[in-house]
C-alpha positions as CSV (number, residue, x, y, z in Angstrom):
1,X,-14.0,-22.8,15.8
2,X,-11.7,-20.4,15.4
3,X,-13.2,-16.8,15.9
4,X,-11.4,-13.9,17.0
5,X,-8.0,-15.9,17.8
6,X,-5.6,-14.9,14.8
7,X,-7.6,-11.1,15.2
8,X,-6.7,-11.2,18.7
9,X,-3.2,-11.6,18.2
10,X,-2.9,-9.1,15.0
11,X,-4.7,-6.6,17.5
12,X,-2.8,-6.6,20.9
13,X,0.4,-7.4,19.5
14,X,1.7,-9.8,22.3
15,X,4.6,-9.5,24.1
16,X,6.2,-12.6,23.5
17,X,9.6,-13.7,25.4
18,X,11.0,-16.2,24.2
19,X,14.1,-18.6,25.7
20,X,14.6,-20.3,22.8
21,X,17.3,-22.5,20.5
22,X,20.2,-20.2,19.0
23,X,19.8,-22.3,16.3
24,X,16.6,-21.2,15.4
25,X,16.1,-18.1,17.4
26,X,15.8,-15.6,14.5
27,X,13.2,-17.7,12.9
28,X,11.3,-17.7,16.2
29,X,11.4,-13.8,16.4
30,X,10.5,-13.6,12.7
31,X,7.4,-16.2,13.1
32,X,6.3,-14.2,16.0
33,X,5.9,-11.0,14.1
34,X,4.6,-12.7,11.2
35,X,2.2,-14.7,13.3
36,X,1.3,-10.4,14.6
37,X,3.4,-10.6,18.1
38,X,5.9,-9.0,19.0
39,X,9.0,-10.9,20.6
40,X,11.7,-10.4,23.1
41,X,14.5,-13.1,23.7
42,X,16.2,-12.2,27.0
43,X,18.0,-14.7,28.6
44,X,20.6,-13.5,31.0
45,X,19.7,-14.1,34.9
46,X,20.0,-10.2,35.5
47,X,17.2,-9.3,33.2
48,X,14.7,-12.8,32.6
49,X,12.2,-11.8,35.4
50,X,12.0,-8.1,34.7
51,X,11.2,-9.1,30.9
52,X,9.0,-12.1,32.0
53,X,7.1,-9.4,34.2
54,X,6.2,-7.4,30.9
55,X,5.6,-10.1,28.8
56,X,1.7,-11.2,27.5
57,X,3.5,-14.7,27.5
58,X,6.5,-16.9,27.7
59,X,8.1,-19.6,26.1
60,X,10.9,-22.1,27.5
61,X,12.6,-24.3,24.8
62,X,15.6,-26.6,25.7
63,X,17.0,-27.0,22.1
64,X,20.1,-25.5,22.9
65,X,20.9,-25.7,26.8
66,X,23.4,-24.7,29.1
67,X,23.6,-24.0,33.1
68,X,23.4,-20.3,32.1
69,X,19.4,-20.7,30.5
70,X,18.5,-23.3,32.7
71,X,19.1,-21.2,35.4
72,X,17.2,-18.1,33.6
73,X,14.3,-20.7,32.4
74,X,13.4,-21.2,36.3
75,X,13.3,-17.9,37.2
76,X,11.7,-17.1,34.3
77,X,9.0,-19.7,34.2
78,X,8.6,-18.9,38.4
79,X,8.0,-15.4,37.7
80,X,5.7,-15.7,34.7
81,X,3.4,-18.2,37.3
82,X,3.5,-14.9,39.6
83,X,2.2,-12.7,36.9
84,X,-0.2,-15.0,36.0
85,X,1.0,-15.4,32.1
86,X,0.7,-18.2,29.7
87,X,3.6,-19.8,29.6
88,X,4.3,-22.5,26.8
89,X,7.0,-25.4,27.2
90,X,8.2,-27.3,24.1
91,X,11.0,-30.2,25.7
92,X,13.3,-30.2,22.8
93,X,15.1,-33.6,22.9
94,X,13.7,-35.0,26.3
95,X,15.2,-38.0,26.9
96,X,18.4,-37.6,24.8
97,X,20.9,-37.3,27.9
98,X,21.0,-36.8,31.9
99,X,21.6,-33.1,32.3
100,X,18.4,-32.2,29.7
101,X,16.1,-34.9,31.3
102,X,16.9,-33.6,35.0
103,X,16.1,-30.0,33.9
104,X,12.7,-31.2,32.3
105,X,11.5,-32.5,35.3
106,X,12.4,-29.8,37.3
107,X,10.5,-27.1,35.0
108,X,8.0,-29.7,34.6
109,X,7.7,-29.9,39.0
110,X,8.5,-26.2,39.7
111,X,6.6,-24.4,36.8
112,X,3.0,-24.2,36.0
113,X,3.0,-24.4,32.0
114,X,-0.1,-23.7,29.9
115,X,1.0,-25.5,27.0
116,X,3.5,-28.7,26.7
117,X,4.6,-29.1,23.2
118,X,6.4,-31.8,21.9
119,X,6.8,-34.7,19.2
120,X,5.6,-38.0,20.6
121,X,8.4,-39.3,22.0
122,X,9.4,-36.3,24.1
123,X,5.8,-36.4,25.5
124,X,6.0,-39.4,26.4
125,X,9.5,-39.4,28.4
126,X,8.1,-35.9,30.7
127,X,4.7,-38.5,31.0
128,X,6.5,-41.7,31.7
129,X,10.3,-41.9,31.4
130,X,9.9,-44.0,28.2
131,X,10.1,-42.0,25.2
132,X,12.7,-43.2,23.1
133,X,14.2,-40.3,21.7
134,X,16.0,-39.8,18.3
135,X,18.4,-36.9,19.0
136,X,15.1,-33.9,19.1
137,X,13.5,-36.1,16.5
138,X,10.5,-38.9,17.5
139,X,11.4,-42.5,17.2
140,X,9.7,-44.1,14.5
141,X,8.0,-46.5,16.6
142,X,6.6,-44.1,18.8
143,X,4.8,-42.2,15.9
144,X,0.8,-41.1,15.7
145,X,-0.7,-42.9,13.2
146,X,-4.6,-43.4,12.4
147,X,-3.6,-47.0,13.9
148,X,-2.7,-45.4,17.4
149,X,-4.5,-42.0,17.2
150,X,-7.4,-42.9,20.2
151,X,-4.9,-44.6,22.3
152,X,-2.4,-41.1,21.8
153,X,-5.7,-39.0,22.5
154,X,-6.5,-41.0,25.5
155,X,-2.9,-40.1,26.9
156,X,-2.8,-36.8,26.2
157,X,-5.8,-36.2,27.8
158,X,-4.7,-38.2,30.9
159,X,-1.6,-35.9,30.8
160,X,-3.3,-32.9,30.3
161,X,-5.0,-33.9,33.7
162,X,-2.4,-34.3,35.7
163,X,-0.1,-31.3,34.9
164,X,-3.1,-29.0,34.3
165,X,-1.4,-28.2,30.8
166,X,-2.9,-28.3,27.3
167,X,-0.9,-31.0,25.5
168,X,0.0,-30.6,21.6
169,X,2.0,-33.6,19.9
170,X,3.2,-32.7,16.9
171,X,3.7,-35.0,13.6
172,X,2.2,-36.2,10.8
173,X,-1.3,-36.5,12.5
174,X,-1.0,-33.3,15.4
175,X,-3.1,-34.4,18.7
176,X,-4.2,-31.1,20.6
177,X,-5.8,-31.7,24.3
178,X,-6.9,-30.9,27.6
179,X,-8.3,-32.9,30.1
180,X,-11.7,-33.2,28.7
181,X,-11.5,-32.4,25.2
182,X,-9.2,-33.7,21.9
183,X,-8.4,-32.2,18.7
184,X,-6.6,-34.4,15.8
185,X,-4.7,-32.4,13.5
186,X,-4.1,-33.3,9.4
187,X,-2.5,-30.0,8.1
188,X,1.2,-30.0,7.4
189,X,3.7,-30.9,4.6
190,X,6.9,-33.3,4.9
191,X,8.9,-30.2,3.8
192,X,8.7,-28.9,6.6
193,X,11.4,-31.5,8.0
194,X,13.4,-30.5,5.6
195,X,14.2,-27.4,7.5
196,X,15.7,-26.9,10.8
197,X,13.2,-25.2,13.2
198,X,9.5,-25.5,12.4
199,X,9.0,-27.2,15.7
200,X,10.8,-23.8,17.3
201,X,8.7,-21.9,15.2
202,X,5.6,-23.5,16.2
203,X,6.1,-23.3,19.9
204,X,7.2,-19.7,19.1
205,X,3.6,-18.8,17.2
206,X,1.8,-20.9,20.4
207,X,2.9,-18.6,22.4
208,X,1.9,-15.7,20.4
209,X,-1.3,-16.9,20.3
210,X,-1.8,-17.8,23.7
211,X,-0.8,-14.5,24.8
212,X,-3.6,-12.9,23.2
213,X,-6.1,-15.3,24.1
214,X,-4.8,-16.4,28.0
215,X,-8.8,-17.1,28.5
216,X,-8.7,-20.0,25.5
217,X,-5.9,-21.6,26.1
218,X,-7.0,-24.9,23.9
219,X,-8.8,-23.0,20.9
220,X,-5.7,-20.9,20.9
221,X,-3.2,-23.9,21.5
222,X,-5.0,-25.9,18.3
223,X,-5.6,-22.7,15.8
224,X,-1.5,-22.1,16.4
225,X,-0.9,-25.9,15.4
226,X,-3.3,-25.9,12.8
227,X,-2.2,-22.6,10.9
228,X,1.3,-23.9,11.3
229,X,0.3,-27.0,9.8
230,X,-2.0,-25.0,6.9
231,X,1.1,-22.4,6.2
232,X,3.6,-25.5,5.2
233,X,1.2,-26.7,2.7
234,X,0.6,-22.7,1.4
235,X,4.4,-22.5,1.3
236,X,5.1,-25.8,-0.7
237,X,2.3,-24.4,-3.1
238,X,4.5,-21.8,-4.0
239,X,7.6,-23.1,-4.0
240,X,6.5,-25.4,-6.8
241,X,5.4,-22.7,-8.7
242,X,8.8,-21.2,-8.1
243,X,10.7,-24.0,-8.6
244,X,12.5,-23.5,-5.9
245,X,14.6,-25.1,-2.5
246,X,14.8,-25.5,1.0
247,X,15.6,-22.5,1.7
248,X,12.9,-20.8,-0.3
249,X,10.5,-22.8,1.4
250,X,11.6,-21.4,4.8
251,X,11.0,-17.9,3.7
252,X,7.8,-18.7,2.2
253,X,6.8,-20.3,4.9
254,X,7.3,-17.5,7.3
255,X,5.6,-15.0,4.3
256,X,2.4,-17.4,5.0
257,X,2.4,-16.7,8.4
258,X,1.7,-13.2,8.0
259,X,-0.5,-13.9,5.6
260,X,-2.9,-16.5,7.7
261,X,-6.5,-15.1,9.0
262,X,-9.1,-17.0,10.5
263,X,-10.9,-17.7,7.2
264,X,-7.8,-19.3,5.6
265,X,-8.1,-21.5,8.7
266,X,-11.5,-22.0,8.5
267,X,-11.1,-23.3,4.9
268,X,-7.6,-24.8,5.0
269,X,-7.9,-26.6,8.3
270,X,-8.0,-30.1,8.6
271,X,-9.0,-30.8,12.3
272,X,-11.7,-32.7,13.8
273,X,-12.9,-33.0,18.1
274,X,-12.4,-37.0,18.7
């Protein structure tokens, strides 16, 4: 299913800008040039649309916000639509408080985004206004499980028609979708909880991926959530063998991004059209 998507990325080397969490923007650089981009993170109003304009694709996240990125997230987001680049949205803690919720409905009304990434809950506030957030984490009773999954997949889909977006809910079971087509998602490891940023990360390698496939935006979409997913377990493999932490995992996790091809996916991937 995957053909050509990871050699895509390893061969054009993307231009990936990314306005991204300070909490977890050096991971995000570092998972994009494992993953084989290359990224940018410019996010002062003087220079976002001039880096936007030579990007292969862009990604908003509002882990961290203040006036200063919302600001450069519009113009960046406007300009990207100009240029015609992928541009990938993951609503970091939708629904936590006023300021973030009125700034995800105005990049959600103003920009045309490619990809909306989110856990459960934060879908499910930019959908409805519901979500029931948990700080940037998914309240439990908002969780996919093999209980909910068709209902979830139905949403998404529904989403996915109205913004025009491919939708990707992350968690234990991953739900990848457009408007006509769903993809349910088993790779992953709980360990990757355990460290701050693998949702960052992921919307990071999306748009890597999406920037060297702008003509498969869904294939792309679901290979990035599924090697993301297949690189946790890789990395927890090793750190047993190592005997080693938390913060050995996030390193080994990055080292298995750079290591990922589409055979490992092929063979590692737990995915299935439903």
């Amino acid at each position: 299913m995957f053909e050509q998507i990871i050699t895509n990325v390893r061969n054009n080397v993307p231009l990936v800008h990314a306005i991204t969490n300070y909490v977890t923007v050096n991971d995000c650089a570092n998972i994009i040039l494992a993953s084989g981009g290359s990224p940018i993170m410019a996010d002062d109003i003087n220079e976002v649309t001039d880096i936007t304009a030579i990007s292969s694709a862009l990604v908003l996240n509002m882990g961290t916000l203040n006036e200063r990125t919302a600001i450069s997230m519009l113009a960046a987001g406007k300009k990207a639509n100009q240029c015609g680049l992928p541009v990938v949205f993951d609503p970091v803690g939708a629904g936590a408080s006023a300021f973030r919720n009125k700034l995800a409905y105005q990049l959600l009304e103003e920009i045309q985004f490619s990809v909306i990434k989110g856990n459960i809950s934060e879908i499910k506030f930019l959908a409805a206004g519901e979500g029931r957030t948990a700080g940037v984490d998914a309240c439990e009773g908002d969780k996919v499980t093999e209980d909910n999954l068709k209902s979830v997949a139905d949403f998404a889909k529904e989403f996915s028609k109205r913004t025009g977006s491919v939708i990707a809910i992350t968690g234990a079971i991953d739900v990848v979708a457009d408007e006509n087509h769903v993809y349910a998602i088993r790779n992953g490891h709980f360990m990757m909880s355990k460290i701050t940023g693998t949702g960052c990360m992921l919307a990071a390698v999306t748009g890597s991926y999406v920037g060297a496939n702008p003509g498969s935006i869904l294939k792309a979409t679901a290979a990035a959530v599924c090697g993301m997913g297949l690189c946790g377990e890789l990395a927890y493999k090793k750190l047993c063998e190592l005997h080693g932490g938390t913060g050995t995992y996030r390193m080994l996790l990055i080292d298995e991004m750079s290591r990922l091809n589409e055979q490992m996916l092929e063979e590692g991937g737990k995915y299935e059209c439903i």
